[in-house]
C-alpha positions as a printed Julia matrix, in Angstrom:
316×3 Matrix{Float64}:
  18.95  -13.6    19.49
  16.75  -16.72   19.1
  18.75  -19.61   17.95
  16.4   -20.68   15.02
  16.17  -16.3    13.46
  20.45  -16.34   14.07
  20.51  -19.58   11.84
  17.89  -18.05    9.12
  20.24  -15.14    8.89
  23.81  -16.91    8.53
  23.56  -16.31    5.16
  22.1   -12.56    4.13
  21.71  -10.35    1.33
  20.62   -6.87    0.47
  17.39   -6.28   -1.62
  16.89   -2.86   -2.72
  13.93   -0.84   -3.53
  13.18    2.86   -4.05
  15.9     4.5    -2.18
  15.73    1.48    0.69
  17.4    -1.98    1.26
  16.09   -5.08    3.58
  18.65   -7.33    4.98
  17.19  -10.57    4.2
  17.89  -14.66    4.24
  19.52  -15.55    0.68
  16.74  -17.24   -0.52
  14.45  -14.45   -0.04
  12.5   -12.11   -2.95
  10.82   -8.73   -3.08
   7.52   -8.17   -4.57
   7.15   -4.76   -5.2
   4.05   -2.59   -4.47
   3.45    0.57   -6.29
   6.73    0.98   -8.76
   7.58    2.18  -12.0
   4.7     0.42  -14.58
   7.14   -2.63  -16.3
   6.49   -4.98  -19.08
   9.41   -7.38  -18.35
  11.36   -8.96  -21.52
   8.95   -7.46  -23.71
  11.29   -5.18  -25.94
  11.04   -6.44  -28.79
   6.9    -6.09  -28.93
   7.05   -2.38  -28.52
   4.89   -2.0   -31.33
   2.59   -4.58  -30.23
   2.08   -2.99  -26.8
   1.11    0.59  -27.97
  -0.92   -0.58  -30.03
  -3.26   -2.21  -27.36
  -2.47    1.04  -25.8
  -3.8     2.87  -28.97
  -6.87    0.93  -29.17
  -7.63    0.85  -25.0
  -7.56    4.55  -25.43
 -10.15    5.07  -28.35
 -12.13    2.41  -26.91
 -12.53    4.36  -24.17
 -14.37    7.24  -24.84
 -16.02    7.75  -28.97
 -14.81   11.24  -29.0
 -11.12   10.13  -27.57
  -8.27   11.41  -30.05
  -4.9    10.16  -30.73
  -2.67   13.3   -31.5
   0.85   11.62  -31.56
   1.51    7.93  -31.72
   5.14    7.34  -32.58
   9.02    7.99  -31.4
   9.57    9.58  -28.52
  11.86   12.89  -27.75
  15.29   11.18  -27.48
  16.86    7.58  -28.06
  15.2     4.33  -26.97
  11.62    6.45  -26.52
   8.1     6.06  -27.28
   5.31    8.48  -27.02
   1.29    8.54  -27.23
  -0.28   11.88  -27.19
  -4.07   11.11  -26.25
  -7.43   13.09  -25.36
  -9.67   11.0   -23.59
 -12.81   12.91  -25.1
 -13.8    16.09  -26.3
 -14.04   18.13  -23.23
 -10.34   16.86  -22.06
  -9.62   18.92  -25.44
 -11.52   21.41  -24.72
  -9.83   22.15  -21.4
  -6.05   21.17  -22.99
  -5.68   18.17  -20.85
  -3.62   16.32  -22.96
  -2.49   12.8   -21.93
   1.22   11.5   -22.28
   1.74    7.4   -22.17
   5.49    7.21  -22.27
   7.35    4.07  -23.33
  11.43    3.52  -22.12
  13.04    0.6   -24.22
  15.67   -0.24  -21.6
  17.76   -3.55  -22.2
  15.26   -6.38  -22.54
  12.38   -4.06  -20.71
   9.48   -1.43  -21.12
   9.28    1.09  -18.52
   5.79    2.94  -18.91
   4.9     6.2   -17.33
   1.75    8.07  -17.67
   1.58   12.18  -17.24
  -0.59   14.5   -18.33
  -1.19   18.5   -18.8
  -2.53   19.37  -15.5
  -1.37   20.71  -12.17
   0.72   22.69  -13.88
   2.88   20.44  -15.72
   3.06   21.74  -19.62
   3.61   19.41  -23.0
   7.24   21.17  -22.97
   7.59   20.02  -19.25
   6.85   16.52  -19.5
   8.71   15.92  -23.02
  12.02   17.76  -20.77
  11.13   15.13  -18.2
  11.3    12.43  -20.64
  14.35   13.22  -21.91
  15.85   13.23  -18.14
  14.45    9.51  -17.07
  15.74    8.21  -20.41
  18.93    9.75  -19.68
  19.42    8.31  -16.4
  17.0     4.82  -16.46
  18.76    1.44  -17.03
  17.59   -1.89  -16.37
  18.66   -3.58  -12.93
  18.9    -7.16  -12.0
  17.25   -8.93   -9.03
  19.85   -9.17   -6.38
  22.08   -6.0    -7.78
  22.53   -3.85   -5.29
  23.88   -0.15   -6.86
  25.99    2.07   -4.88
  25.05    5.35   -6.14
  21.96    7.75   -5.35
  19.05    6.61   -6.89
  15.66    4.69   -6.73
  15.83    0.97   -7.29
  12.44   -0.45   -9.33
  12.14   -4.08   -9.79
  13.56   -4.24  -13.17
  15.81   -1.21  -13.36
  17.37    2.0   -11.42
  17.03    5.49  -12.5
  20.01    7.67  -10.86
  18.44   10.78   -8.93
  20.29   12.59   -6.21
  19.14   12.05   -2.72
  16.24   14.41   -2.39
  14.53   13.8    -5.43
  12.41   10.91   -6.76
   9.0     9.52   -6.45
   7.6    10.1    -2.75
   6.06    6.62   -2.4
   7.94    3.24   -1.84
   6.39   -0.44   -0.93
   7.61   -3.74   -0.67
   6.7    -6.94    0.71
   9.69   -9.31    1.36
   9.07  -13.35    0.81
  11.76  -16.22    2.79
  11.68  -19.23    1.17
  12.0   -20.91    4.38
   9.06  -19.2     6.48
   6.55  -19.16    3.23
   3.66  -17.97    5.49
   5.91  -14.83    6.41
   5.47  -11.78    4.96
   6.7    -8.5     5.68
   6.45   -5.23    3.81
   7.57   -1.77    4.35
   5.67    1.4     3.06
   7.51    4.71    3.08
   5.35    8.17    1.69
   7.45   11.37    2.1
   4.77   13.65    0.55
   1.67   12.6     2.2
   0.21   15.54    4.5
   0.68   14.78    8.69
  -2.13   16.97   10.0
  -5.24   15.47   11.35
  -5.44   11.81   11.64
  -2.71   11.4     9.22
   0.02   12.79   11.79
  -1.39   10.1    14.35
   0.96    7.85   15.51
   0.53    4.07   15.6
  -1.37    3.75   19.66
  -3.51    6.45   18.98
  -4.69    4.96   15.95
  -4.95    1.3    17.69
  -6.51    3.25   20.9
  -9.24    4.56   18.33
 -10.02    1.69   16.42
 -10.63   -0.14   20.07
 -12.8     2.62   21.59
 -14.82    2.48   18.07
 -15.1    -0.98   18.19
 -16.35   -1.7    21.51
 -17.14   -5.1    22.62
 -16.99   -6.3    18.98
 -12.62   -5.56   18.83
 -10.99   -9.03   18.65
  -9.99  -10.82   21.48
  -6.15  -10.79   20.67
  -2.97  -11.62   22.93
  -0.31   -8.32   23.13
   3.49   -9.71   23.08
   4.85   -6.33   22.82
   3.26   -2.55   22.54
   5.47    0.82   23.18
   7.98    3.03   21.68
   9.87    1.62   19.0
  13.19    3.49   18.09
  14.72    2.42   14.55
  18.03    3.83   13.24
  16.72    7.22   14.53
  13.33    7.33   13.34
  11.27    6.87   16.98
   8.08    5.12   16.15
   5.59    3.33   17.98
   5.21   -0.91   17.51
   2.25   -3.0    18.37
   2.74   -6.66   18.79
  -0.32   -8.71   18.66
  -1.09  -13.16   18.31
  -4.43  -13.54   17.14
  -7.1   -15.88   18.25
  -6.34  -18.51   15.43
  -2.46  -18.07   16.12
  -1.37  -15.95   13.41
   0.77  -12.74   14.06
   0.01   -9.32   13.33
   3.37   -7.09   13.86
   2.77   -3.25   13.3
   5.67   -0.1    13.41
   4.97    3.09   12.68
   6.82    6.39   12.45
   5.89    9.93   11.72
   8.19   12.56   10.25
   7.8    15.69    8.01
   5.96   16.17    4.84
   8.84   16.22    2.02
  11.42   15.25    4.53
  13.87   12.42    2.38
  15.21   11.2     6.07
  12.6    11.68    7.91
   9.55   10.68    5.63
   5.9    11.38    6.51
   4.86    8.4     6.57
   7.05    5.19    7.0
   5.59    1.96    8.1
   5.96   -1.97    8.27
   4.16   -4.81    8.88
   4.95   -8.37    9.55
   2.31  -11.57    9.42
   2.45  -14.77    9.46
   0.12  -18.17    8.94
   0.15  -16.49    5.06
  -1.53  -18.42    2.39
  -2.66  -16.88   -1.1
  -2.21  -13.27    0.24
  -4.67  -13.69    3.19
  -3.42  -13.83    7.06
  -5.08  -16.86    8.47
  -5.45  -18.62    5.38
  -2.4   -20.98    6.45
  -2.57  -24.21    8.17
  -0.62  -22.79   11.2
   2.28  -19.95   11.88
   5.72  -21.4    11.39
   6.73  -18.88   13.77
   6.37  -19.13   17.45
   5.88  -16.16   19.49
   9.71  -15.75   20.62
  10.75  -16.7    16.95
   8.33  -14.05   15.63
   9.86  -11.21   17.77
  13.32  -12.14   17.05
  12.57  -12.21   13.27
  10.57   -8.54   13.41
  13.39   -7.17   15.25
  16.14   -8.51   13.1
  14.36   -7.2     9.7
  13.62   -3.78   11.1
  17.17   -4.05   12.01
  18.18   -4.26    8.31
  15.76   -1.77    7.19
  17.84    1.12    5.99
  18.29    3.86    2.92
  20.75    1.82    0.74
  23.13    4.91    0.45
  23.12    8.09    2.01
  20.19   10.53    1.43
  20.61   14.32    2.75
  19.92   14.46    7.23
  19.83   10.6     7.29
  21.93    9.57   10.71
  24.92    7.21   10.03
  22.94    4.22   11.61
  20.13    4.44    8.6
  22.73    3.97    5.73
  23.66    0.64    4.33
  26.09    1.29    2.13
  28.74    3.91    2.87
  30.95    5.32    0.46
């Protein structure tokens, strides 16, 4: 372990998100990719909100019609009832903008009659999430099954839940460091999608002919991660910044073994664009102890059904 990564991770904590932790430096912070829609400390203005909602919606379309605008099915809800123009009537696709008063927050969640889902459907649905949504701090770290959002937790059993989780994960002390993790257990693995991450690189290479940037490999192979045997791909840049890629590819509605589950690592970060820093704070031994210390502490937070011992955090 490099001496300068075993120092950064004296002190460690879990962050949590969807059904996953990171083990990360203390003074670290998630910022969370697709999760569930949040207006943060905004309780109180519940009114306020839907009716910018309210308005948004008419303003969209001139024949758009409101056909519910009030309390929801059970405690603590909300509920629009929308058509977003005559022919959405027409064809019964009614939309749903839901509204959870949890603690201080608003949890929003958009559905609508299509793809077989039925008013009765999503009102039973609402009824369920209210019933089993609360509001989460920052560094809490729950111990039962469930999906951890950035401002709260709904409690699900290990198999259900939405299919996509992101992350990126910010240390104070390497601010032009980010890496992020991207797990999809629904998406489809045939064609290109089932792929794995050197075929994909190999492509993108052969496509690009002369014109592929000149980059320096540290590391390129098999990559085997609490079970899940992916493929890595190393890479410095010309201007020094680091470009760390893993990949793995499982089944299509597989919990343990997602479809898709991937993470990244770069550094020389500045306003959300690689490069944009003065220089890496990372060197390239630094940089590979970091990546494989933080896929190290990528895990499910609690045990999900066919996950191997190794990929839980938390064991009860």
């Amino acid at each position: 372990m490099n001496r300068r990564i075993e120092k950064l991770f004296e002190y460690t904590k879990l962050l949590c998100f969807g059904r996953y932790v990171l083990t990360a430096p203390v003074d670290s912070r998630l910022a969370f990719g697709r999760d569930f829609p949040t207006f943060p400390n905004q309780a109180n203005n519940i009114e306020k909100v839907m009716e910018d909602d309210r308005a948004k919606i008419l303003a969209g379309h001139k024949t758009a019609e409101i056909t519910y605008f009030g309390k929801g099915p059970t405690a603590n809800t909300w509920l629009i009832r929308s058509y977003g123009d005559k022919f959405a009537k027409e064809l019964e696709l009614e939309g749903f903008r839901i509204y959870y008063v949890i603690g201080p927050h608003i949890f929003i969640n958009g559905r609508g009659t299509d793809n077989g889902a039925t008013a009765e459907s999503i009102l039973r649905d609402t009824v369920e999430t209210a019933r089993n949504l609360r509001a989460r701090e920052p560094n809490e770290v729950p111990t039962d099954q469930g999906l951890c959002h950035e401002y709260g937790f709904t409690r699900v059993d290990g198999s259900r839940g939405p299919a996509l989780s992101q992350a990126g994960l910010h240390m104070a002390d390497l601010p032009d460091v980010v890496f992020s993790v991207q797990s999809n257990q629904s998406q489809s693995t045939k064609g290109s999608n089932g792929y794995g991450l050197l075929k994909l690189i190999n492509d993108r290479k052969r496509d690009a002919g002369s014109s592929y940037p000149r980059l320096t490999t540290l590391r390129e192979g098999k990559k085997k991660v609490h079970g899940w045997d992916g493929e890595e791909s190393l890479v410095r840049e010309a201007d020094g910044s680091h470009d760390f890629e893993w990949m793995f590819i499982g089944e299509t509605g597989n919990v343990a073994r997602p479809a898709l589950l991937q993470a990244a690592m770069f550094t020389k970060v500045a306003s959300d664009r690689v490069g944009a820093a003065a220089a890496s704070s990372l060197n390239d031994e630094e940089a590979v102890a970091l990546w494989d210390k933080l896929l190290d502490g990528l895990k499910f937070r609690v045990a999900v059904p066919g996950a191997p011992a190794e990929a839980i955090a938390i064991k009860r």
